[in-house]
C-alpha angles and dihedrals in degrees: 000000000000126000135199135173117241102246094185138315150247150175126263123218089270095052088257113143113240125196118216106216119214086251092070094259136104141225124198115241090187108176096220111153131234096016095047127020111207117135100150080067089074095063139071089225097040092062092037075066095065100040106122084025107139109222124172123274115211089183084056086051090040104053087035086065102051 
């Protein structure tokens, strides 16, 4: 599994948050209950939180197998 550190993070045309990865990709951290729980995405604090968290990268794993 790869692993990359949120550098910062966006939204994306539909209001989704995206999280740009220190690799240069992103990965989406919808709040989207009850599929996916993630409340802290919704503040300003809450993201400041994770930032430095390190969260896989399938585009990483992807381009490493080729």
């Amino acid at each position: 599994m790869t692993e990359r550190r949120i550098i910062g993070f966006h939204r994306d045309e539909q209001g989704d948050w995206v999280a740009d990865l220190e690799c240069g990709h992103t990965r989406h951290v919808r709040h989207n209950p009850p599929w996916e729980e993630r409340p802290w995405v919704e503040t300003e604090e809450g993201r400041a939180r994770f930032l430095g968290y390190a969260v896989r990268c399938r585009e990483c794993e992807e381009n490493s197998s080729e």
